[in-house]
C-alpha positions as CSV (number, residue, x, y, z in Angstrom):
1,X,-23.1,7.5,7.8
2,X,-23.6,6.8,4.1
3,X,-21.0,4.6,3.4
4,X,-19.6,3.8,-0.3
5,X,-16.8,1.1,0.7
6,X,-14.6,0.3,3.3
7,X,-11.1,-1.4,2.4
8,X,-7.4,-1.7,3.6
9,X,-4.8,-1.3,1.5
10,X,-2.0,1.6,0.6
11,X,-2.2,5.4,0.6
12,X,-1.3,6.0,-3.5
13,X,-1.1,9.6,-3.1
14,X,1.2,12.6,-1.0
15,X,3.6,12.7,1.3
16,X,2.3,9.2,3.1
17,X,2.2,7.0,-0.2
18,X,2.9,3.9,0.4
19,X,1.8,3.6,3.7
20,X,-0.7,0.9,4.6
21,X,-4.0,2.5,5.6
22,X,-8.1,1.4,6.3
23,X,-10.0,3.8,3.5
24,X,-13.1,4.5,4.8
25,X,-15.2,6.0,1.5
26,X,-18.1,8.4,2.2
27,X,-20.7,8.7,-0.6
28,X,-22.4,11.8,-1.6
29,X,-20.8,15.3,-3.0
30,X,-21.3,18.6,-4.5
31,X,-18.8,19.1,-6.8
32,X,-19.5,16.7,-10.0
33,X,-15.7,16.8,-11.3
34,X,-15.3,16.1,-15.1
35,X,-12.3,13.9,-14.2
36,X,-14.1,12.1,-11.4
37,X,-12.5,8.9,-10.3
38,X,-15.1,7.8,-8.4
39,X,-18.6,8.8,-10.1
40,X,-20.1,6.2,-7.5
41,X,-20.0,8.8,-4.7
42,X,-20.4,11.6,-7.0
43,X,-22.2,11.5,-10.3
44,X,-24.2,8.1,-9.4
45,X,-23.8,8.3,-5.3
46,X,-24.2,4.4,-4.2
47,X,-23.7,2.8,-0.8
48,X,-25.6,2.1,2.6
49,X,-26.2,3.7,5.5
50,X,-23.4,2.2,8.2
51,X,-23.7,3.0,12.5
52,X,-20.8,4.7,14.0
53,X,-20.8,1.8,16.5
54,X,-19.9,-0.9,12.9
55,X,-17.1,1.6,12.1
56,X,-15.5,2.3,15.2
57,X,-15.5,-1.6,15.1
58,X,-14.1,-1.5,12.0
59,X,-11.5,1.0,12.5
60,X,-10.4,-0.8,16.1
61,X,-9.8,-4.2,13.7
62,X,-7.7,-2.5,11.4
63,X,-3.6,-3.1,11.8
64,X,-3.5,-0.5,9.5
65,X,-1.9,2.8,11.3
66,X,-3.5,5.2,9.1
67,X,-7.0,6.0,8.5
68,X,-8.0,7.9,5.2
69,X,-11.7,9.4,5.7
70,X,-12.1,9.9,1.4
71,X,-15.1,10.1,-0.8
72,X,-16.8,11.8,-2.7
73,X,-16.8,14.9,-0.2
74,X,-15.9,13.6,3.7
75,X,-16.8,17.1,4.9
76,X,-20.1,17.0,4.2
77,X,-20.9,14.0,6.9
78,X,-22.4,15.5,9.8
79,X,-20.7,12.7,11.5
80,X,-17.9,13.0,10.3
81,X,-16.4,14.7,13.8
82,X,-17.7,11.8,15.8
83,X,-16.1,9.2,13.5
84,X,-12.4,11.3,13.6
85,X,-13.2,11.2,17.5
86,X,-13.4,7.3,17.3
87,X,-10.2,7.3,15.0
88,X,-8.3,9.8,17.7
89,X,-9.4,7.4,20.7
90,X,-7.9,4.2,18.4
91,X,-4.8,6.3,18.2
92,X,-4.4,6.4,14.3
93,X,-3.0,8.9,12.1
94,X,-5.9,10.2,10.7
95,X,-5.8,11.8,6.9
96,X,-9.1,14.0,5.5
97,X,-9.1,14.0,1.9
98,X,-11.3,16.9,0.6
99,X,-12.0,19.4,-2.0
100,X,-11.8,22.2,0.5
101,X,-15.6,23.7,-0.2
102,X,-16.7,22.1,3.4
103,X,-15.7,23.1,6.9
104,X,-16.1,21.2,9.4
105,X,-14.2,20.4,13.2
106,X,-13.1,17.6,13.2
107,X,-9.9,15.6,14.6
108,X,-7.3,15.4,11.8
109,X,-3.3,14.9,11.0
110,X,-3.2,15.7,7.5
111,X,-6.1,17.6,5.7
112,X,-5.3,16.8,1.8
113,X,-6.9,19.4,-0.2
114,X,-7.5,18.7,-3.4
115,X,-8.8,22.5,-5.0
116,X,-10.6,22.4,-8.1
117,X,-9.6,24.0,-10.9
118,X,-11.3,25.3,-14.2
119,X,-10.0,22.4,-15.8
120,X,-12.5,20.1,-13.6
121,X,-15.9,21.9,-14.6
122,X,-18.0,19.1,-16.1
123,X,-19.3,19.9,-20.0
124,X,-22.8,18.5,-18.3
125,X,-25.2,21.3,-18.7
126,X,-27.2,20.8,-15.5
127,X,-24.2,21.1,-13.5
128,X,-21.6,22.8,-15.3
129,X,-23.0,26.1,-13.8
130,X,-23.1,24.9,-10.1
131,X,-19.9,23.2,-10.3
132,X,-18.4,26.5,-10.7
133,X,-19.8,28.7,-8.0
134,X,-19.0,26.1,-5.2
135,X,-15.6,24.3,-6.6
136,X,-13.6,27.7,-5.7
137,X,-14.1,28.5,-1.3
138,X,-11.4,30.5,-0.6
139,X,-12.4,31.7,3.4
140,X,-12.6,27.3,3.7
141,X,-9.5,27.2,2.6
142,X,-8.3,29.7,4.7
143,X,-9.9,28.1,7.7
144,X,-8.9,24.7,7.2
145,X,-4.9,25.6,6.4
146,X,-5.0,27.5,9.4
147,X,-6.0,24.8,11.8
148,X,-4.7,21.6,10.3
149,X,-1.6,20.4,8.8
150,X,-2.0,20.5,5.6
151,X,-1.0,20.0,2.0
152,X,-2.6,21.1,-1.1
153,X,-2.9,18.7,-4.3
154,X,-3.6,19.8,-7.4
155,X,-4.9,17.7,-10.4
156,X,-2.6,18.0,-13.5
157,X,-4.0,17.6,-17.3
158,X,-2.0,19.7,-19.6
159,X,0.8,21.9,-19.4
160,X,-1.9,24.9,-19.3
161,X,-3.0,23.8,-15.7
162,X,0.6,24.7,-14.1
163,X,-0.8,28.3,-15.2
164,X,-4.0,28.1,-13.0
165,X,-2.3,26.3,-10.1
166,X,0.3,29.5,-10.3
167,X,-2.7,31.8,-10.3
168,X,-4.9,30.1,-7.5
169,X,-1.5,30.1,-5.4
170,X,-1.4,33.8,-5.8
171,X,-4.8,34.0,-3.4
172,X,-2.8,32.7,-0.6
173,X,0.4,33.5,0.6
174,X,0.4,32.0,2.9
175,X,0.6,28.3,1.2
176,X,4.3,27.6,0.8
177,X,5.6,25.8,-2.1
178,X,6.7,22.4,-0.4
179,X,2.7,22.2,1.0
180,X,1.9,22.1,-2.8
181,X,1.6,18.7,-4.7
182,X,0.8,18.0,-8.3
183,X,-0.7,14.6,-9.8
184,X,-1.3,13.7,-12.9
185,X,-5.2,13.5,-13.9
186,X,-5.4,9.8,-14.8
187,X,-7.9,6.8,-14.7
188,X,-5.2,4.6,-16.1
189,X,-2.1,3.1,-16.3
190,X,-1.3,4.6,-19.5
191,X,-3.0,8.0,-18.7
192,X,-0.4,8.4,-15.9
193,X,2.5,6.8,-17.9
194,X,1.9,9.7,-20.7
195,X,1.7,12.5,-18.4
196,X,3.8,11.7,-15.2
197,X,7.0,13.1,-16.4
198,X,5.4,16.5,-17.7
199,X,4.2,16.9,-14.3
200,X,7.0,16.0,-12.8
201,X,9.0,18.2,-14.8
202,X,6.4,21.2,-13.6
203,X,6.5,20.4,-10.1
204,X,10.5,21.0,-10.0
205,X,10.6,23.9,-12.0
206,X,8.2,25.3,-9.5
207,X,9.9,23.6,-5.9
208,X,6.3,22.1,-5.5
209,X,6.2,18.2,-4.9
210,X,5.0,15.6,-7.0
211,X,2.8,12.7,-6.6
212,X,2.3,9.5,-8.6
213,X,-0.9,7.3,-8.0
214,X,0.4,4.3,-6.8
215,X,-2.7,2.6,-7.1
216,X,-3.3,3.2,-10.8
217,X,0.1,2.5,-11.2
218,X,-0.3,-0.8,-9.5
219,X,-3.9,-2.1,-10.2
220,X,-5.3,0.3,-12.3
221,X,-8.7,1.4,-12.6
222,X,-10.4,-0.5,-9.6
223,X,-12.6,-0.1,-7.2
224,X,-11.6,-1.1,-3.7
225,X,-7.7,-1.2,-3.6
């Protein structure tokens, strides 16, 4: 698999922050987000190619009980299933965090689906265009809500977003509202101090959740924690 980092340290966001976890980062994605947090698996894909055999070893060293298969874009690993198989047989809690524009089988206790709204399409010209005929896969969505547990996070920048999130929602009803998170969009510490309690604020007025970023709050903007 084409690996971007592997690292233990605390889920930051949903309903499993803080709980310690091995992140294993895939590289590689098809969405190029304007807000990307991690432009090293997206915009500038870097890492190595890494045998299931290294990360099964990997995962079976961990004390960690959660496993959080993250990228860039999971799904699109074609081995992806075998690696959720080897994180089922070391009997982990296993979390998929995706943009929901993939399907895939795979073994899974919590697909986090992150959807991507207008308000993520990239002012780059040469992918501004494709960015928004794949970011928006509503028969994926479909298919992966109906077979996994899972929760739907939404990436907040202005008040104007709520809006979108409201509208999107109205595609499927069968997403209830305490499946839905929102997060402040933030690279910072002081990105997420400014716009946590307008999200917050949101979030109850609409009975959906709310989720920090525990690792910006904590470290910041760094790679690896």
């Amino acid at each position: 698999m084409f690996i971007s980092e592997i690292y233990e340290s605390f889920q930051g966001e949903g309903p499993f922050a803080p709980t310690p976890s091995l992140f294993i980062r895939t590289s590689g994605c098809n969405l190029r987000c304007s807000f990307c947090d991690t432009p090293f698996t997206s915009w500038n894909p870097e890492g190595s190619q890494v045998r299931l055999q290294e990360l099964a070893e990997r995962v079976a060293a961990s004390a960690a009980p959660h496993i959080v298969l993250t990228g860039g874009e999971p799904m699109l690993a074609p081995e992806l299933t075998e690696l959720t198989e080897i994180c089922r047989k070391a009997d982990k809690f296993i979390t998929i965090e995706t943009a929901g524009t993939v399907d895939r089988s795979v073994e899974c206790d919590l697909m986090s689906i992150s959807p991507k709204m207008k308000n993520s399409t990239p002012d780059d010209a040469s992918w501004s265009k494709r960015h928004e005929e794949t970011r928006h896969q509503p028969a994926v969505i479909r298919s992966l809500i109906g077979r996994y547990n899972s929760i739907l996070k939404f990436v907040i920048d202005t008040v104007s977003d709520i809006d979108d999130v409201i509208a999107y929602l109205a595609e499927f009803p069968e997403v209830t509202a305490d499946t839905v998170w929102l997060m402040p969009q933030a690279r910072t510490q002081e990105e997420l101090r400014a716009k946590s309690e307008m999200v917050k604020t949101a979030a109850s007025e609409h009975g959906f959740r709310f989720s920090s970023r525990l690792h910006i709050e904590k470290f910041g903007n760094v790679r690896g924690v």
